[in-house]
C-alpha positions as a Python dict, from the first residue, in 0.01 Angstrom:
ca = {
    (1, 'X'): (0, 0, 0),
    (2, 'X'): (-268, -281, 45),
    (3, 'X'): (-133, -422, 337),
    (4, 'X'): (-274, -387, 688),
    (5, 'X'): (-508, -223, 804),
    (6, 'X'): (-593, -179, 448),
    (7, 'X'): (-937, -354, 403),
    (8, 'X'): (-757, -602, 113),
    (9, 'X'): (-477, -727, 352),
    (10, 'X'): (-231, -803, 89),
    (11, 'X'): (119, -782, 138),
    (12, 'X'): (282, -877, -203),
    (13, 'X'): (619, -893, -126),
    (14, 'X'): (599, -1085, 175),
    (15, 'X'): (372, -1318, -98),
    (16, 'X'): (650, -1369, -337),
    (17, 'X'): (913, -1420, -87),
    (18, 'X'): (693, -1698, 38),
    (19, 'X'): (730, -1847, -318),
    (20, 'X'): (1103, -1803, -383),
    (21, 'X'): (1149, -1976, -46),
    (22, 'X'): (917, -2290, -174),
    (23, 'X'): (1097, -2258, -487),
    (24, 'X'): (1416, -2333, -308),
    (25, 'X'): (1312, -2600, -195),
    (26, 'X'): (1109, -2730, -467),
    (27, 'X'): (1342, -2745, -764),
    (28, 'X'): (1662, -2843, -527),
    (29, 'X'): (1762, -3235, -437),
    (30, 'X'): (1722, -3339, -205),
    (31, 'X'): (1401, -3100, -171),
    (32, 'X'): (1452, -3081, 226),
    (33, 'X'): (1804, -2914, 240),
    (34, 'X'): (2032, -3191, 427),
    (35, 'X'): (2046, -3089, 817),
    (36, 'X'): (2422, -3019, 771),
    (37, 'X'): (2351, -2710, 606),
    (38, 'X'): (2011, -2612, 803),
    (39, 'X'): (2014, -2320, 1001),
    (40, 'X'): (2334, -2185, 1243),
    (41, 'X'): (2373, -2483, 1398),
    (42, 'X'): (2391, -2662, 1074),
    (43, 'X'): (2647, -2427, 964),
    (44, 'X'): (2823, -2478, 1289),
    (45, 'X'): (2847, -2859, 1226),
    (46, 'X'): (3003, -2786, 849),
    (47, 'X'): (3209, -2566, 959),
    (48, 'X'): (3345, -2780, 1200),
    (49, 'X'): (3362, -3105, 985),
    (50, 'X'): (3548, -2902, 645),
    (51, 'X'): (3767, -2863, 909),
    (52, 'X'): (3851, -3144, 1059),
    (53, 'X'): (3842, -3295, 680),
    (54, 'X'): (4125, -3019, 660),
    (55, 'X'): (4275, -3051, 941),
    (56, 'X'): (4386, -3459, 863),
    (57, 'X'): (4476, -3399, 566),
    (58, 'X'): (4753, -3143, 686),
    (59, 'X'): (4862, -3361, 965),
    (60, 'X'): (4850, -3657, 737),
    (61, 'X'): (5064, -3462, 465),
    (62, 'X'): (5342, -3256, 673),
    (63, 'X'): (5261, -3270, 1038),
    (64, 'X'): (5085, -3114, 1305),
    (65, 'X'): (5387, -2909, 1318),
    (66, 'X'): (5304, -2764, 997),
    (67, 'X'): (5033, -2534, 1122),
    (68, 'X'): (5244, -2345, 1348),
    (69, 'X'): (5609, -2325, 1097),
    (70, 'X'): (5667, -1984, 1050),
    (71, 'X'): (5722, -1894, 661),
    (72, 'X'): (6011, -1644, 603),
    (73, 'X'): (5926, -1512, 222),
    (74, 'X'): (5559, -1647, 199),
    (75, 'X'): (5347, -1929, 267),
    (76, 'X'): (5198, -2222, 3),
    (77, 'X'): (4878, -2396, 59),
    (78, 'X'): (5084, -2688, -61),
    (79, 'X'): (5314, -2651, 208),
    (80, 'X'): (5044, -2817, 427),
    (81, 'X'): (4820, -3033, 183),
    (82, 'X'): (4971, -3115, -139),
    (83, 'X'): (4816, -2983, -440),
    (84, 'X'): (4645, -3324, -569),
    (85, 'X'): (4460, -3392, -211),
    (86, 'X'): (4396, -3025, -273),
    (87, 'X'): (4200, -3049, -608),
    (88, 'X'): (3998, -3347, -461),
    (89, 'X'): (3908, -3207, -149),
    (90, 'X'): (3766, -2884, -352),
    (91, 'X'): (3661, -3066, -653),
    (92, 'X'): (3419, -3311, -508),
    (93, 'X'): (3185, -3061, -327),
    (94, 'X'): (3207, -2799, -629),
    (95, 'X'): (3072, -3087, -890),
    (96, 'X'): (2816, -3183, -641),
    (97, 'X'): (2657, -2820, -640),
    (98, 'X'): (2726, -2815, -965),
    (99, 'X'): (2532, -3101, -1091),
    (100, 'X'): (2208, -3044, -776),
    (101, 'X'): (2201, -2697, -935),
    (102, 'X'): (2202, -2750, -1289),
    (103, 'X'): (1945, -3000, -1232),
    (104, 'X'): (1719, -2736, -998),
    (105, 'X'): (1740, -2469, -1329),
    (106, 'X'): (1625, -2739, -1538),
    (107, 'X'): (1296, -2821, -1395),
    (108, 'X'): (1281, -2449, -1313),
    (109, 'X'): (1287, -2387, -1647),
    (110, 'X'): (1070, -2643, -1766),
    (111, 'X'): (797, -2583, -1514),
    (112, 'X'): (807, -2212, -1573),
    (113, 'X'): (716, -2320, -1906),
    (114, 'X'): (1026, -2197, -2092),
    (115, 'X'): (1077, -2491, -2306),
    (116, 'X'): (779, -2351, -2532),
    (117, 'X'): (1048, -2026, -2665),
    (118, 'X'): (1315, -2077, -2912),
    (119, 'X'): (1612, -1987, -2703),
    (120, 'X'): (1853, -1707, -2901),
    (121, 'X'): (2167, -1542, -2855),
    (122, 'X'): (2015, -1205, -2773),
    (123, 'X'): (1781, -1313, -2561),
    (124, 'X'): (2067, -1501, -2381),
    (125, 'X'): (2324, -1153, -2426),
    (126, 'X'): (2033, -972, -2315),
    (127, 'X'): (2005, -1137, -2015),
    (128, 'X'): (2404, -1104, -1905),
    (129, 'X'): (2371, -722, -1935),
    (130, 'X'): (2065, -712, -1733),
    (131, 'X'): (2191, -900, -1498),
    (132, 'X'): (2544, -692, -1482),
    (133, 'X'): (2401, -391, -1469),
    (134, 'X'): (2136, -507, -1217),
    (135, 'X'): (1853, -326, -1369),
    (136, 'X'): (1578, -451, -1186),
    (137, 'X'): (1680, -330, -883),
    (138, 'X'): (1639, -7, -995),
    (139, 'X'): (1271, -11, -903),
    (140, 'X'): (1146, 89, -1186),
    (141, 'X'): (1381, 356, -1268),
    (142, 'X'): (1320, 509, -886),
    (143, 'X'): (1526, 302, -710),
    (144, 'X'): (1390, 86, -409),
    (145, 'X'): (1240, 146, -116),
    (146, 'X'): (1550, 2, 111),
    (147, 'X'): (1582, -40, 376),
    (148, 'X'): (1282, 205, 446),
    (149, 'X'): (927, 219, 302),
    (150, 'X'): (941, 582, 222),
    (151, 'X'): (1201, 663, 36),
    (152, 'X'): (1369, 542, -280),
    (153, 'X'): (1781, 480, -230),
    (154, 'X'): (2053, 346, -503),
    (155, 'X'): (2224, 239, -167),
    (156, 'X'): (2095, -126, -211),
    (157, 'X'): (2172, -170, -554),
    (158, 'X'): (2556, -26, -510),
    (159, 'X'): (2611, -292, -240),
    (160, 'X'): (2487, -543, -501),
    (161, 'X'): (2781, -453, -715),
    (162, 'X'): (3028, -449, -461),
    (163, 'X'): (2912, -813, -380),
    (164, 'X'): (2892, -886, -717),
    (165, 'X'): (3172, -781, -884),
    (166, 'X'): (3378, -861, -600),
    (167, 'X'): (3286, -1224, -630),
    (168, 'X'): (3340, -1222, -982),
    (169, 'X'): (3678, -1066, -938),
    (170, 'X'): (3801, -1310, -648),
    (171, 'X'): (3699, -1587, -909),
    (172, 'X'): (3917, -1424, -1169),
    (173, 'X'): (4163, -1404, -939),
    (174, 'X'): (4148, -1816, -843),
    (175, 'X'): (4156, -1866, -1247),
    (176, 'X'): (4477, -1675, -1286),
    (177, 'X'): (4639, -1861, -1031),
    (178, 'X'): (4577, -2161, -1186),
    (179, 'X'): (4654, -2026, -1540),
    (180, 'X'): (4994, -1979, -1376),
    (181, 'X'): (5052, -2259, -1159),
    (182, 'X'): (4936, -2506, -1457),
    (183, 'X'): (4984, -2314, -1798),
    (184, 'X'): (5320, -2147, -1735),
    (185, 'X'): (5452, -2364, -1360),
    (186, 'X'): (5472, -2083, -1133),
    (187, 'X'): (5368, -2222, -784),
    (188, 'X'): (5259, -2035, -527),
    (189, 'X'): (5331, -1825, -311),
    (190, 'X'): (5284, -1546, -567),
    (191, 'X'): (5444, -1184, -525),
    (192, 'X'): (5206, -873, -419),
    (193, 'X'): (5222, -701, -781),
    (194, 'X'): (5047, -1063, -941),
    (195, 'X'): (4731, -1091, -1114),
    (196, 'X'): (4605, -1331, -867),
    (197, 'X'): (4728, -1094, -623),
    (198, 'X'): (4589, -773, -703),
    (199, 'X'): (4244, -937, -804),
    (200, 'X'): (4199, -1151, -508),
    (201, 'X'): (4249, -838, -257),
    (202, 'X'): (4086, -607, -467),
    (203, 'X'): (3782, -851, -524),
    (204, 'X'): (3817, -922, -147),
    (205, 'X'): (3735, -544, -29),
    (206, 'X'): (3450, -500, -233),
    (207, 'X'): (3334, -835, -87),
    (208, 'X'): (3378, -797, 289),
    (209, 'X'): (3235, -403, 218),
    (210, 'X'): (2956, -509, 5),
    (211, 'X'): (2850, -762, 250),
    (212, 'X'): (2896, -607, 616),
    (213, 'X'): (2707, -268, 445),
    (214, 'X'): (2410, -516, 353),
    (215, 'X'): (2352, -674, 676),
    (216, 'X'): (2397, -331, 830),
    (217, 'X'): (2113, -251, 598),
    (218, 'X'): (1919, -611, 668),
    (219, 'X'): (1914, -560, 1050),
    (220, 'X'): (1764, -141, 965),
    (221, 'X'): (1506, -295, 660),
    (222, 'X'): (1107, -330, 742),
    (223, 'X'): (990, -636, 918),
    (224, 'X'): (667, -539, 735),
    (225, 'X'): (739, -717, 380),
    (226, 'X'): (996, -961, 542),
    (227, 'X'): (987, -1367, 573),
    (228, 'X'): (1122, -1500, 862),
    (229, 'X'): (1283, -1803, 657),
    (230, 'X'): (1391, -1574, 397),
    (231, 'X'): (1558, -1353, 631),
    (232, 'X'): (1763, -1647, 777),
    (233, 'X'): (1860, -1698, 413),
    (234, 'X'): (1986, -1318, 357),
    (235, 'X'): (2176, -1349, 632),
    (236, 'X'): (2308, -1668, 627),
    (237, 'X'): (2500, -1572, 264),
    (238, 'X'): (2575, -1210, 389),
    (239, 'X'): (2735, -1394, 676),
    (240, 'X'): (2910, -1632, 464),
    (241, 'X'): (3027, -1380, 234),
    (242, 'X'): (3173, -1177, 492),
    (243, 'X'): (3328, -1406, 643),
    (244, 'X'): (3517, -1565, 320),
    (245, 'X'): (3650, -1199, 213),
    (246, 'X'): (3797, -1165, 604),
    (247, 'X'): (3978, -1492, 613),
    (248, 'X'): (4113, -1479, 260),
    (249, 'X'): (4282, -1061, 340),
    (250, 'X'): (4355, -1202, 681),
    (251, 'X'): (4548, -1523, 482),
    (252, 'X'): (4754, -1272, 223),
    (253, 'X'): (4846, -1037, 552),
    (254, 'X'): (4980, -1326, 747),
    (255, 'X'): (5128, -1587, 480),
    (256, 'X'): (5482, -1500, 611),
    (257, 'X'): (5421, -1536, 978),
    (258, 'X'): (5360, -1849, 1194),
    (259, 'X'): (4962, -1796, 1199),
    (260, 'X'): (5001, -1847, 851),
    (261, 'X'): (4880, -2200, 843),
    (262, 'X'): (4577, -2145, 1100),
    (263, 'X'): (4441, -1882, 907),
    (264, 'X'): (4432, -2053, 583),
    (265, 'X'): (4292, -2351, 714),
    (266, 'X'): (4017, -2148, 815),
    (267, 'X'): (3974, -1973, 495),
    (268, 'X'): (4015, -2312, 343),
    (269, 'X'): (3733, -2487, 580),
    (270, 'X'): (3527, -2186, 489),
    (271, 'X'): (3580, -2272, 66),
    (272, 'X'): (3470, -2546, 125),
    (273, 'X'): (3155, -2555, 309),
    (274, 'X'): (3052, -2278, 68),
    (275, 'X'): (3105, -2508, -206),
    (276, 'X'): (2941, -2813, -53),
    (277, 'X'): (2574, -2546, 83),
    (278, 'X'): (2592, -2360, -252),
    (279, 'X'): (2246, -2560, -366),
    (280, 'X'): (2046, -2521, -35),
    (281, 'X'): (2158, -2117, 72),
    (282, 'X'): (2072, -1828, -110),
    (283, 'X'): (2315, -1846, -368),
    (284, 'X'): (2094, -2031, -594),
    (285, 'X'): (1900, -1744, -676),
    (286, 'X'): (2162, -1613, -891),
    (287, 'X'): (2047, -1953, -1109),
    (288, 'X'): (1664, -1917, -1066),
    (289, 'X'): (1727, -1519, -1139),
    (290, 'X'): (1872, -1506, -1417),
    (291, 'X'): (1693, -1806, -1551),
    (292, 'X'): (1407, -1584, -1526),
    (293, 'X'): (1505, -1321, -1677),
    (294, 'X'): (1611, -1501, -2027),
    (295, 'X'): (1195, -1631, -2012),
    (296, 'X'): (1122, -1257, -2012),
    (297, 'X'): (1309, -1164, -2320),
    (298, 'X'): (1182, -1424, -2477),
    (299, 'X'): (838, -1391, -2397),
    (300, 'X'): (890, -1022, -2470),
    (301, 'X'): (1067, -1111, -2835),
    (302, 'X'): (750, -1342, -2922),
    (303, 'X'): (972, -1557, -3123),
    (304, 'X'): (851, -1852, -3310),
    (305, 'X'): (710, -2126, -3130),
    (306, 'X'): (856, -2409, -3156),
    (307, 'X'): (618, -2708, -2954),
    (308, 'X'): (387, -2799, -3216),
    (309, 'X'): (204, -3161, -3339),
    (310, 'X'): (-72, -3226, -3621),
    (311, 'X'): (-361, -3391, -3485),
    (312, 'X'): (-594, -3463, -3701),
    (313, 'X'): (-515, -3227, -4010),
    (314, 'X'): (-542, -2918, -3765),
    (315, 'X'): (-211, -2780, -3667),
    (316, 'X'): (-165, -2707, -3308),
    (317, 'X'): (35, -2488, -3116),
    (318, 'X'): (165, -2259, -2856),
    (319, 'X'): (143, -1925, -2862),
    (320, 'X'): (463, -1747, -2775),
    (321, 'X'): (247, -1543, -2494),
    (322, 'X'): (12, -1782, -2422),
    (323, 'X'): (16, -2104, -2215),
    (324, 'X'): (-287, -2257, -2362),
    (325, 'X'): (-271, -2466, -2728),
    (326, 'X'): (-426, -2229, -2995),
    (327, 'X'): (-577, -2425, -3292),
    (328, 'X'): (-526, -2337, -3640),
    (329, 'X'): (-188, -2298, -3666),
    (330, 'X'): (69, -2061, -3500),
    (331, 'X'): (-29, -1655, -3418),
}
């Protein structure tokens, strides 16, 4: 309501986008996001190199031929890269983004000045519903104003969920598989009425829905309260997204024809890169988000404060609402 031609000129979410975007960069290593992963034609480039990573690998392990056999009951991944070269290949770029972004929530939390709460369970169970139920994008109970500025719609919220959960469930599905393939030695291919099956399609419709609806919605949204970095951001992981859910339907509809091997490759290449950009895309917020939102239970518990020193026979400490030291002991 303040922004222009309002005599204040203040446009507040276009002012806290600004931040989240220097927070991206601030808290990540390196803190200049490695050109690989910069922009489309960075993407581009990692596409193309996760698959020619891929690509050797096959050839190296069954042939070029490989990629073109036709599968008669259903195709393995391991029929074209065994399952140790595999687990490396996927491996090393997951503990990468692992590590960059457990070290990126750390000094987020630190400079946010968490460290001076006592973390607890409910503030920490707290936090997981929140987050599951997505309350704050409820707009304060009125839901937001998205993609217009005029009226209030649960539309961008329910396309949260679909994303959500259907990320959640493709993961569940991944876990199964290797619950089965490790815990009880069932291989793939697996049959259609499978956990990892039924998860990994179900968790891929709500994924490609979820995120072709929200890009539908991203190109209709205001330019008004809109970053221009940002917005290459949203899209970028909408894109992504997409993209992942298409390739791994398209991989379970043709795993018993010839294309079989093409198409997972793809899908594969895709994995990857995702795994290896994680850290520099938009994905991180989930980390910085819900980082955030354990500070404000605790800040709104006002549990004990736990940073104190004696100096001088005066106690001082922090107050659990207050950055500054307050002398004469805790309040």
């Amino acid at each position: 309501m303040y922004t222009e031609p309002h005599e204040f000129a203040l446009n507040i979410p276009v002012v806290l986008a600004e931040v989240r975007v220097h927070d991206y960069r601030r808290y990540v290593w390196p803190r200049h996001e490695p050109r690989l992963f910069r922009g489309w034609l960075g993407v581009f480039s990692g596409s193309l190199m996760a698959t020619l990573i891929l690509l050797v690998a096959t050839v190296v392990s069954a042939g070029f031929s490989a990629l073109f056999k036709g599968h008669p009951d259903a195709g393995s991944p391991y029929d074209l890269i065994p399952y140790p070269v595999l687990l490396v290949l996927f491996l090393l770029p997951a503990v990468f983004s692992v590590v960059v972004m457990a070290a990126a929530g750390h000094q987020f939390w630190s400079e946010t000045g968490a460290t001076r709460y006592r973390l607890t369970a409910r503030s920490l169970w707290r936090a997981v519903r929140y987050a599951s139920e997505l309350r704050y994008l409820r707009g304060g109970g009125n839901e937001c104003y998205y993609p217009g500025d005029e009226v209030p719609s649960a539309t961008r919220r329910t396309l949260h969920g679909l994303v959500a959960y259907g990320f959640l469930i493709c993961v569940v599905s991944t876990m199964s598989a290797g619950i089965m393939q490790d815990v009880f030695s069932i291989r793939p291919p697996y049959p259609i009425v499978s956990v990892p099956v039924i998860t990994g399609t179900v968790g891929g419709i709500g994924l490609v829905i979820g995120s072709a609806a929200l890009l539908l919605l991203k190109a209709r949204a205001s330019r008004v309260t809109s970053v221009a970095q940002m917005t290459i951001k949203d899209y970028g992981l909408l894109v992504a997204l997409t993209f992942l859910g298409v390739s791994g339907l398209a991989t379970l509809l043709v795993r018993d024809t010839p294309a079989f091997g093409i198409v997972l490759l793809i899908h594969l290449a895709a994995v990857m890169l995702s795994l290896a950009s994680a850290p520099y895309s938009k994905f991180s917020h989930l980390i910085y988000r819900f980082l955030a939102i354990v500070r404000d239970n605790l800040e709104a518990e006002g549990n004990a404060v736990i940073n104190s020193a004696e100096k001088g026979g005066v106690h001082v400490g922090l107050s659990a609402h207050s950055p500054r030291p307050i002398r004469g002991g805790n309040r």
